[in-house]
Biopython code that builds the backbone (N, CA, C, O; Angstrom):
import numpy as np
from Bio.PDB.StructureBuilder import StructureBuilder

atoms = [
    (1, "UNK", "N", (0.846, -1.178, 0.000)),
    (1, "UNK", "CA", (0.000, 0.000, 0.000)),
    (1, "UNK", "C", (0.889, 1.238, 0.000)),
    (1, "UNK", "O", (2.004, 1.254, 0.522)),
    (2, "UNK", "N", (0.359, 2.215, -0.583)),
    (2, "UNK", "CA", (1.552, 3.576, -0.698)),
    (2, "UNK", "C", (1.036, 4.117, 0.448)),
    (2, "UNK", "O", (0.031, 3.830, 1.098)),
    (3, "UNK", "N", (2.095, 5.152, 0.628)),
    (3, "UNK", "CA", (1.718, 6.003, 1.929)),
    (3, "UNK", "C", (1.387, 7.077, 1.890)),
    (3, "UNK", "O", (1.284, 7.820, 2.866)),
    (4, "UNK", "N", (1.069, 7.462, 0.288)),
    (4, "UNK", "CA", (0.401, 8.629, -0.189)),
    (4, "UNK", "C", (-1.198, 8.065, 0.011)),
    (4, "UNK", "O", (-1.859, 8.845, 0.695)),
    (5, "UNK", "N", (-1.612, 7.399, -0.245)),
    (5, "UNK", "CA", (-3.312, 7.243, -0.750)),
    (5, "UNK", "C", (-4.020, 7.281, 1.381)),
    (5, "UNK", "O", (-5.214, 7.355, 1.670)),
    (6, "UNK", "N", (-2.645, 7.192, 2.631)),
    (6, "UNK", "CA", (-3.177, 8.228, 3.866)),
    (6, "UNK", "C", (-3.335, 9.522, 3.420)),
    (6, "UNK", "O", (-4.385, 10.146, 3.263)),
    (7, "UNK", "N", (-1.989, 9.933, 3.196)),
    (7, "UNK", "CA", (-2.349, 11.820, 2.741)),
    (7, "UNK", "C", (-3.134, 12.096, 1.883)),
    (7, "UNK", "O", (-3.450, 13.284, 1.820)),
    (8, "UNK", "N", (-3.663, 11.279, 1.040)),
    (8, "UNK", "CA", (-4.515, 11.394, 0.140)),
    (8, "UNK", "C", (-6.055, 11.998, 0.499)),
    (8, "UNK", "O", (-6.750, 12.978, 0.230)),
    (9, "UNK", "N", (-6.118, 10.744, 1.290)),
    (9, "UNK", "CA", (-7.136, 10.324, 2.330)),
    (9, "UNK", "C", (-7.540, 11.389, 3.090)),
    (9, "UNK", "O", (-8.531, 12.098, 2.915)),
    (10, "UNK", "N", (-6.592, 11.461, 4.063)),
    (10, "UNK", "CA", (-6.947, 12.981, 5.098)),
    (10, "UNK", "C", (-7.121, 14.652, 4.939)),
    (10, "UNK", "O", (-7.384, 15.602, 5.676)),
    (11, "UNK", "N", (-6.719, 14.344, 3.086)),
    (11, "UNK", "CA", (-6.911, 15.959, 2.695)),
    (11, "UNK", "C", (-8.188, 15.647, 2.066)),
    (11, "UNK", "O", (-8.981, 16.580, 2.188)),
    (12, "UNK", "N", (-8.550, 14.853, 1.567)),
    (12, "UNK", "CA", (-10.093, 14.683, 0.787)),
    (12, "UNK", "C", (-10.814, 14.906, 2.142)),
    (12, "UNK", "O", (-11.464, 15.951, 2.098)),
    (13, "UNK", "N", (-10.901, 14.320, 3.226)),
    (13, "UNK", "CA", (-11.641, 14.442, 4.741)),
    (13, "UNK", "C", (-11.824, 16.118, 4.901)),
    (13, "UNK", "O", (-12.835, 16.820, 4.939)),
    (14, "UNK", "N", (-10.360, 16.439, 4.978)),
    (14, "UNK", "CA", (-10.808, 17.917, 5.135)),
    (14, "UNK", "C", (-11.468, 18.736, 4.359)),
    (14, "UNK", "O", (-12.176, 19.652, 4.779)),
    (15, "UNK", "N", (-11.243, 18.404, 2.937)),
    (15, "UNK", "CA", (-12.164, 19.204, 2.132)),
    (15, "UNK", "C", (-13.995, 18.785, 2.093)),
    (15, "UNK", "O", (-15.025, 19.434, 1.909)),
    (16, "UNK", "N", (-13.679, 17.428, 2.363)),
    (16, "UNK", "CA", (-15.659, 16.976, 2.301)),
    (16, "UNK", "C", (-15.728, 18.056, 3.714)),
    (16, "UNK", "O", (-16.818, 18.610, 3.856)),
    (17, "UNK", "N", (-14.756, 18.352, 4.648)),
    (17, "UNK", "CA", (-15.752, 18.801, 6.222)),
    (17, "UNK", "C", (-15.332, 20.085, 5.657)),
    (17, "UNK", "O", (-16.338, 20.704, 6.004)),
    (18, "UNK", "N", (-14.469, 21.150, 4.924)),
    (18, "UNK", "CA", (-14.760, 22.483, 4.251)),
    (18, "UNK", "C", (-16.218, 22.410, 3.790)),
    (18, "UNK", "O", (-17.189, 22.864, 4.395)),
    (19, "UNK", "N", (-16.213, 21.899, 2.863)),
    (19, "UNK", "CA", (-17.774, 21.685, 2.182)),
    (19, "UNK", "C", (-19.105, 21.689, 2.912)),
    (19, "UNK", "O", (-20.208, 22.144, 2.608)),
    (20, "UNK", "N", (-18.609, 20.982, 4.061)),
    (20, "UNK", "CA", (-20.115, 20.789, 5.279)),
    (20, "UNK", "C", (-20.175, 22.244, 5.658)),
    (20, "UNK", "O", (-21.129, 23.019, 5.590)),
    (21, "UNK", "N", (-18.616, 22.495, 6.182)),
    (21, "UNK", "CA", (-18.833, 23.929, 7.318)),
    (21, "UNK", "C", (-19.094, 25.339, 6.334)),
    (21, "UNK", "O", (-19.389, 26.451, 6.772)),
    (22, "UNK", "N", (-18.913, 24.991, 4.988)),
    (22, "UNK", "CA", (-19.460, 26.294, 4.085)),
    (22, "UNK", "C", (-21.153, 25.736, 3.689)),
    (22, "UNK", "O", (-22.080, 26.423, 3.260)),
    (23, "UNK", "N", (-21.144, 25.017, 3.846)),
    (23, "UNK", "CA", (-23.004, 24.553, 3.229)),
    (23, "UNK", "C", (-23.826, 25.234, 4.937)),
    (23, "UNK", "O", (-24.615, 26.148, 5.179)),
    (24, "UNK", "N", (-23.104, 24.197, 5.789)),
    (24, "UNK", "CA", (-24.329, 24.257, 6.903)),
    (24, "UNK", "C", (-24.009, 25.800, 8.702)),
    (24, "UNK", "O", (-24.722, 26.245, 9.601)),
    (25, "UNK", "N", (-22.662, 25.969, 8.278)),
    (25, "UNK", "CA", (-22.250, 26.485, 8.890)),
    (25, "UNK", "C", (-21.791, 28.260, 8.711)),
    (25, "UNK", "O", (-22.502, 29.104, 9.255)),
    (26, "UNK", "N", (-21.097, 28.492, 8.259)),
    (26, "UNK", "CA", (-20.914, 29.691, 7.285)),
    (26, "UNK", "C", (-19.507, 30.130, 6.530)),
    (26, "UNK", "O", (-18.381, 29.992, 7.008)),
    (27, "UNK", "N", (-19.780, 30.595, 5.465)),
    (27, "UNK", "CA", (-18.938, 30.807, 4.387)),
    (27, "UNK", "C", (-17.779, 31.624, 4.655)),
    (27, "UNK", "O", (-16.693, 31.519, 4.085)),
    (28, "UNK", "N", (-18.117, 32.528, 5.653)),
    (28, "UNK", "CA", (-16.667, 33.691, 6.179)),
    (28, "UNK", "C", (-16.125, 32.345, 6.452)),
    (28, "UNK", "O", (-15.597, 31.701, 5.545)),
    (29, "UNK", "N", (-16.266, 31.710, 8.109)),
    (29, "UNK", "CA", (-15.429, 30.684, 8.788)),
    (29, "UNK", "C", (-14.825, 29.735, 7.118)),
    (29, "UNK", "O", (-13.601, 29.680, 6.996)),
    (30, "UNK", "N", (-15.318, 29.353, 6.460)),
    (30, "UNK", "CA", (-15.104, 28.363, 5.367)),
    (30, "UNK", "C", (-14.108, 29.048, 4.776)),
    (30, "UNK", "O", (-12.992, 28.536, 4.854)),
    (31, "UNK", "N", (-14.238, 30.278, 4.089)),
    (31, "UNK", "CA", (-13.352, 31.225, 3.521)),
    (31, "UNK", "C", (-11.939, 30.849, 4.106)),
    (31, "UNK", "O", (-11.014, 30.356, 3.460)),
    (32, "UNK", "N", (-11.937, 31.119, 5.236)),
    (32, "UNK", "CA", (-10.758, 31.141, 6.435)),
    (32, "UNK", "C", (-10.522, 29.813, 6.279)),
    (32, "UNK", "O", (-9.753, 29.565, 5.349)),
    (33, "UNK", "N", (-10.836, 29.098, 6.744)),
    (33, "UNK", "CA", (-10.344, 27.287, 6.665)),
    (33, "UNK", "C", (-9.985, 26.880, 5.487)),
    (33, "UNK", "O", (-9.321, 25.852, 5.619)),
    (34, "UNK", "N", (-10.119, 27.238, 4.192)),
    (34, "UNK", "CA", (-9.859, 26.917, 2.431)),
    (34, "UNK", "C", (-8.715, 27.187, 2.884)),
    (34, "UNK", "O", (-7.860, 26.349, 3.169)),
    (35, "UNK", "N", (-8.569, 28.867, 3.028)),
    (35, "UNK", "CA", (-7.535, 29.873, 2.564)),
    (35, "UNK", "C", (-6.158, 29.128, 4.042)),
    (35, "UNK", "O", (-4.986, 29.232, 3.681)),
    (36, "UNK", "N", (-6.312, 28.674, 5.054)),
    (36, "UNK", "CA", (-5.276, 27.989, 5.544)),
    (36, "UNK", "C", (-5.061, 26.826, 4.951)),
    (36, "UNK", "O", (-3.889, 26.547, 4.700)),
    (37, "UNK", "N", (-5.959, 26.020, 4.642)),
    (37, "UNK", "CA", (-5.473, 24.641, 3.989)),
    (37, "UNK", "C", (-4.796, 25.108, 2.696)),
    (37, "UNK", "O", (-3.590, 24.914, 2.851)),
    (38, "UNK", "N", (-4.931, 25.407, 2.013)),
    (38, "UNK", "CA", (-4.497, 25.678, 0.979)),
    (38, "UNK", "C", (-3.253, 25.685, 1.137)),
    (38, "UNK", "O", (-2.440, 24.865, 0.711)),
    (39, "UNK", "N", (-2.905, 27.504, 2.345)),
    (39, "UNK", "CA", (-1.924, 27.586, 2.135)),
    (39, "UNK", "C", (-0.702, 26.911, 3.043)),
    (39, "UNK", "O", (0.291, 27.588, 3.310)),
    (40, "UNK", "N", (-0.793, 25.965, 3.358)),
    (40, "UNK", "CA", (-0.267, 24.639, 3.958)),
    (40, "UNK", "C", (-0.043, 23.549, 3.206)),
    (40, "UNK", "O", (1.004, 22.933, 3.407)),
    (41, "UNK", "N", (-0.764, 23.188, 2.417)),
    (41, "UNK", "CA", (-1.022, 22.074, 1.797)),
    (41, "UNK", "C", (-0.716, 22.257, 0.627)),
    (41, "UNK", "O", (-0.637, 21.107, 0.196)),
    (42, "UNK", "N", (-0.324, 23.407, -0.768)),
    (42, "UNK", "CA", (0.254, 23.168, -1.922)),
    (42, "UNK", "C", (1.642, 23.553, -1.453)),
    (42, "UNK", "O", (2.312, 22.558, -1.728)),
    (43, "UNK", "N", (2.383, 24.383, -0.938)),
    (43, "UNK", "CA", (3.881, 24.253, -1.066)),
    (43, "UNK", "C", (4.271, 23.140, 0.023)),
    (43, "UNK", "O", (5.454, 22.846, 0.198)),
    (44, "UNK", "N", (3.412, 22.636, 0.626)),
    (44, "UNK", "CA", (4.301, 20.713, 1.495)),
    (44, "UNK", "C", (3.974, 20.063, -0.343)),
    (44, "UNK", "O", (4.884, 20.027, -1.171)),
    (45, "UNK", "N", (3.028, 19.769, -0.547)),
    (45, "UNK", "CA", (2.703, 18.823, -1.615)),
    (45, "UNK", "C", (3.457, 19.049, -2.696)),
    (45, "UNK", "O", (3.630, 18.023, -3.354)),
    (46, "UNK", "N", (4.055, 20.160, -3.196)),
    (46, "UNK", "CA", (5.156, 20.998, -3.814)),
    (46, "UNK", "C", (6.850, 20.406, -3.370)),
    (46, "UNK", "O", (7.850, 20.031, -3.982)),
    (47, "UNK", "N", (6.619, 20.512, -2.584)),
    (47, "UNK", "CA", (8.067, 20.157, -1.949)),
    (47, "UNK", "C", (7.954, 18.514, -1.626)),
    (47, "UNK", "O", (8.905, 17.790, -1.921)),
    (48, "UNK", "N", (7.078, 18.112, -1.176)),
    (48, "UNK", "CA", (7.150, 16.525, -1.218)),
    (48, "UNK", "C", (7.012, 16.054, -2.638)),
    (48, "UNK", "O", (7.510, 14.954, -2.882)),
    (49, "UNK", "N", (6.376, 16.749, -3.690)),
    (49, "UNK", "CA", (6.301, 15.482, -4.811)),
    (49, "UNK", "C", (7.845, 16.509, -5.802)),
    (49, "UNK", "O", (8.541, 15.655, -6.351)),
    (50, "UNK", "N", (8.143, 17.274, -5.948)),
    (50, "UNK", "CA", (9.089, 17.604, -6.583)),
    (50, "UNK", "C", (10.422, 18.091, -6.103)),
    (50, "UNK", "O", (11.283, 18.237, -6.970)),
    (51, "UNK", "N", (10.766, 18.397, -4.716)),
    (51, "UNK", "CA", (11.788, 18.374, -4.187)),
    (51, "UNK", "C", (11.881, 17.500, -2.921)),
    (51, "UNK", "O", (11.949, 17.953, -1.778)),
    (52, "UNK", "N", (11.875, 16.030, -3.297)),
    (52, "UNK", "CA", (11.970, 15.129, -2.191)),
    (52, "UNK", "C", (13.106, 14.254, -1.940)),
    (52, "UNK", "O", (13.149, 13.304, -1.158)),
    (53, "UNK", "N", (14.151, 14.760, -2.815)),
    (53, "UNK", "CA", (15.197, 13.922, -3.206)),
    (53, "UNK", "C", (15.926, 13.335, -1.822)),
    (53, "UNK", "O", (16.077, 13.981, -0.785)),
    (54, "UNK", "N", (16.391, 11.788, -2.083)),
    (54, "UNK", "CA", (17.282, 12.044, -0.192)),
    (54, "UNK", "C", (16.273, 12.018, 0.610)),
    (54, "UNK", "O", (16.535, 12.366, 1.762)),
    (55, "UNK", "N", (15.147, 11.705, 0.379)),
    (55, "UNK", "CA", (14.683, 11.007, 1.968)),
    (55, "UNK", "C", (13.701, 12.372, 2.414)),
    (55, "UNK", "O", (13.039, 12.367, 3.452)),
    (56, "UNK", "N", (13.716, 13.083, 1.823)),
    (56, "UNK", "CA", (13.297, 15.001, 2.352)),
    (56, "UNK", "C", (11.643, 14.638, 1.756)),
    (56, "UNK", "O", (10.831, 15.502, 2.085)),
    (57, "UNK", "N", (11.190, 13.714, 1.102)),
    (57, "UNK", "CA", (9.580, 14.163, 0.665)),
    (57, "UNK", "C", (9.124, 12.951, 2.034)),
    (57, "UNK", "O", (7.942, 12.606, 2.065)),
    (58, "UNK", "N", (9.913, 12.474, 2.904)),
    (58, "UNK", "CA", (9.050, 11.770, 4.042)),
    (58, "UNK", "C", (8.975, 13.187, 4.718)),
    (58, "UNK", "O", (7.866, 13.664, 4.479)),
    (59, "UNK", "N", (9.782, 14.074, 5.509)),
    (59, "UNK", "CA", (9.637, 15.226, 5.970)),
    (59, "UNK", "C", (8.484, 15.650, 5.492)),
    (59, "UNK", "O", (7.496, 15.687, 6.225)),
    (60, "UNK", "N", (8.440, 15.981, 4.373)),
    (60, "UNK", "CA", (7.138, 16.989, 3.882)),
    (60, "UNK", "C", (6.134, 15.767, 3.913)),
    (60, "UNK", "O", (5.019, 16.253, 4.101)),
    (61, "UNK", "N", (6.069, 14.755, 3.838)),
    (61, "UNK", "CA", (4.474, 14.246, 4.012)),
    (61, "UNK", "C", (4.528, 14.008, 5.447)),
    (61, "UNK", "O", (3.342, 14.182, 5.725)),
    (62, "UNK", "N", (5.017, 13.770, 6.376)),
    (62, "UNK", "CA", (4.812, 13.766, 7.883)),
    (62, "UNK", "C", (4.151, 15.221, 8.187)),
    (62, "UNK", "O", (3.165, 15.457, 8.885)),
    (63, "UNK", "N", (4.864, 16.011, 7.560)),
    (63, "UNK", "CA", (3.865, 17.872, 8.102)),
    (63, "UNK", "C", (2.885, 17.665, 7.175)),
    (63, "UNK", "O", (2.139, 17.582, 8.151)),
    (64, "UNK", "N", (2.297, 17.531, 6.423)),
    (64, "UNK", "CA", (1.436, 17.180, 5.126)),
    (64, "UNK", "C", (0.715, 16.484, 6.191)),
    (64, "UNK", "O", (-0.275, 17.142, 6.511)),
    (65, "UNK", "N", (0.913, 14.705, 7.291)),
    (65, "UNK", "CA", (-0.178, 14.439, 7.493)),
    (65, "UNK", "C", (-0.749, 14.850, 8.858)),
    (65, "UNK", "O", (-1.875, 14.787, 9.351)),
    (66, "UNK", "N", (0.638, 15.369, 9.359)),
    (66, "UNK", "CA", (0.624, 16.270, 11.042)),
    (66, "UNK", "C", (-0.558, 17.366, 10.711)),
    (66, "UNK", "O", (-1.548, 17.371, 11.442)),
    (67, "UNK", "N", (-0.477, 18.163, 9.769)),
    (67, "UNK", "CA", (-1.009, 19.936, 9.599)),
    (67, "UNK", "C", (-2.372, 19.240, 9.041)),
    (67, "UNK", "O", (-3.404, 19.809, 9.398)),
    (68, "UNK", "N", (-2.487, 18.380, 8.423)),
    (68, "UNK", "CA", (-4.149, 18.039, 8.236)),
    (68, "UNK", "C", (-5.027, 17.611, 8.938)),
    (68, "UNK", "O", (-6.216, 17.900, 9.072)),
    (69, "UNK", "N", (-3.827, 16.299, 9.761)),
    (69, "UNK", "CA", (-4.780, 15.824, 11.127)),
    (69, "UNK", "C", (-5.102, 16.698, 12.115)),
    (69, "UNK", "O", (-5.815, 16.210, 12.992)),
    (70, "UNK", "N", (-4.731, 18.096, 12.278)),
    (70, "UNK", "CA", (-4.893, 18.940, 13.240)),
    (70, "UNK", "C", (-5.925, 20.002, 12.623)),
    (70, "UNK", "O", (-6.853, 20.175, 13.413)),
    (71, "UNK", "N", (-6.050, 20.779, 11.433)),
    (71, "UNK", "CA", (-6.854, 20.458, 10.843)),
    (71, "UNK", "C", (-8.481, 19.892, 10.683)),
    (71, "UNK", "O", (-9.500, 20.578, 10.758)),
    (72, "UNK", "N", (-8.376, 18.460, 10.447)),
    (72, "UNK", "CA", (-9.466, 18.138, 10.247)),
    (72, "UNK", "C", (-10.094, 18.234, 12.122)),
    (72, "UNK", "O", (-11.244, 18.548, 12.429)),
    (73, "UNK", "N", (-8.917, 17.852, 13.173)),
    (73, "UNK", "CA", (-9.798, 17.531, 14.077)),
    (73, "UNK", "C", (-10.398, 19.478, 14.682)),
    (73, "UNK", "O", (-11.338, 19.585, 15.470)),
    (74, "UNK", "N", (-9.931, 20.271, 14.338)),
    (74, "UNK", "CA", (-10.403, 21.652, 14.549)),
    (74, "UNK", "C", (-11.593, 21.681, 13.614)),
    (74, "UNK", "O", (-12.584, 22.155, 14.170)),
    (75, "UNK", "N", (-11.791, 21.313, 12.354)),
    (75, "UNK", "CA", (-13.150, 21.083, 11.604)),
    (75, "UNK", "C", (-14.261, 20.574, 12.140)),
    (75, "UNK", "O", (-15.379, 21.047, 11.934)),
    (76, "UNK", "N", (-13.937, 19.209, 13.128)),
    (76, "UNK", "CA", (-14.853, 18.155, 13.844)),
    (76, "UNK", "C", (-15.189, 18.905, 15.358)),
    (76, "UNK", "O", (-16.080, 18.479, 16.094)),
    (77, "UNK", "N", (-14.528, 19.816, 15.622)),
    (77, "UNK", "CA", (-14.733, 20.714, 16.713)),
    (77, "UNK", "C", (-15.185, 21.933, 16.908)),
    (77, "UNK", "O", (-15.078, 22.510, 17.990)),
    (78, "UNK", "N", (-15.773, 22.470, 15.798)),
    (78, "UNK", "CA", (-16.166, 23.655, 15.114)),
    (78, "UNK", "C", (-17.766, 23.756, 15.312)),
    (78, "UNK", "O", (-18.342, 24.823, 15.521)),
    (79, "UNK", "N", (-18.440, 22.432, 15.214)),
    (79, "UNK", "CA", (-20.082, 22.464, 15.124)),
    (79, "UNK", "C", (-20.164, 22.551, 16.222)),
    (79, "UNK", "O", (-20.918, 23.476, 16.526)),
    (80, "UNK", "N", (-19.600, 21.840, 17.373)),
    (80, "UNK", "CA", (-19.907, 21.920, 18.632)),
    (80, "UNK", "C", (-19.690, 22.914, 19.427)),
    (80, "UNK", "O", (-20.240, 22.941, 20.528)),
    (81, "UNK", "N", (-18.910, 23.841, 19.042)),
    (81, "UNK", "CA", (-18.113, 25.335, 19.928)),
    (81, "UNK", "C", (-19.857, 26.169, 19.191)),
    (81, "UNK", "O", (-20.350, 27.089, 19.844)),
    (82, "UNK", "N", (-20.606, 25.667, 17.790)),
    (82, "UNK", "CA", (-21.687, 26.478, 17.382)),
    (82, "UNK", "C", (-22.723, 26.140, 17.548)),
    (82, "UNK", "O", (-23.609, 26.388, 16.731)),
    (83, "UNK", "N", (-23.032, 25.146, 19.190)),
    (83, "UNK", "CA", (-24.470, 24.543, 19.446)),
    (83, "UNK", "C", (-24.411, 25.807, 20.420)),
    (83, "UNK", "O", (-23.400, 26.297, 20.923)),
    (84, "UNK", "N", (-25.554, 26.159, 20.545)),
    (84, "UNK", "CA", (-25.960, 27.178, 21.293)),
    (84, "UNK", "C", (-26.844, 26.486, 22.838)),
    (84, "UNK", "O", (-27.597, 25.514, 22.904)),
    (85, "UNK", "N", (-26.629, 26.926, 23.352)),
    (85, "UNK", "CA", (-26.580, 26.550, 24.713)),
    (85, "UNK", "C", (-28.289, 27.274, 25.261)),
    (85, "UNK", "O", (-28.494, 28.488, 25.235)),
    (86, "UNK", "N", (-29.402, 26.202, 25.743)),
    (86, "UNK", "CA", (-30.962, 26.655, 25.480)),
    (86, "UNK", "C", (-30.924, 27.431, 27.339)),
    (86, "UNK", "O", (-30.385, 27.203, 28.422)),
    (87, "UNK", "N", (-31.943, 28.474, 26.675)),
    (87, "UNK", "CA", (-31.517, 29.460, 28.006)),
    (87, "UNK", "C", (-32.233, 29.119, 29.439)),
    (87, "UNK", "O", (-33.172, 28.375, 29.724)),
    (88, "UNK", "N", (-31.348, 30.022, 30.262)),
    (88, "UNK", "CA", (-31.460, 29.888, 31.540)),
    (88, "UNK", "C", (-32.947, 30.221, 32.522)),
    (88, "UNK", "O", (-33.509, 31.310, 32.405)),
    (89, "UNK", "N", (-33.377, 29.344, 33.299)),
    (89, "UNK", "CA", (-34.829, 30.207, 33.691)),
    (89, "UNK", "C", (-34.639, 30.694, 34.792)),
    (89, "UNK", "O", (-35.517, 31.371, 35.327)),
]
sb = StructureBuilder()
sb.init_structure("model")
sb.init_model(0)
sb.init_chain("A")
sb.init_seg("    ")
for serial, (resi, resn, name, xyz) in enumerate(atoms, 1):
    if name == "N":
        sb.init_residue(resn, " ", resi, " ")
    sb.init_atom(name, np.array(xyz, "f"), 0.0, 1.0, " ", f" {name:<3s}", serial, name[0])
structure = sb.get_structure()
């Protein structure tokens, strides 16, 4: 099994839960979460698939699967910081 089709894996996750938190949640917060993944995730994927020579594209996919898993689990923690709490009598 390659050890790309994990990183594969955990950036498709984050983008299906972008997709949820811009559909059901809101588009500013979504805006913000694209615009960090993004810019995390094309210059590692940059540097792991074309400057990996020597052992250096395990480096970049370890932060590749470190910066997503942290990431997705701030995505999975996002609906719940936006349940509103039913009021006090």
């Amino acid at each position: 099994m390659n050890d790309n089709i994990i990183l594969y894996a955990i950036s498709l996750i984050c983008i299906i839960l972008l997709l949820i938190e811009w559909i059901f949640i809101s588009h500013k917060k979504c805006s913000i979460n694209a615009i960090v993944f993004v810019g995390y995730s094309f210059p590692l994927y940059y540097l792991m698939i074309y400057k990996g020579a020597g052992g250096a594209a395990f480096t970049w996919w370890f932060y590749l699967v470190l910066f997503t898993s942290i990431h997705v689990i701030i995505l999975l923690i996002i609906p719940v910081g936006g349940i509103k709490k039913p009021p006090e009598n």
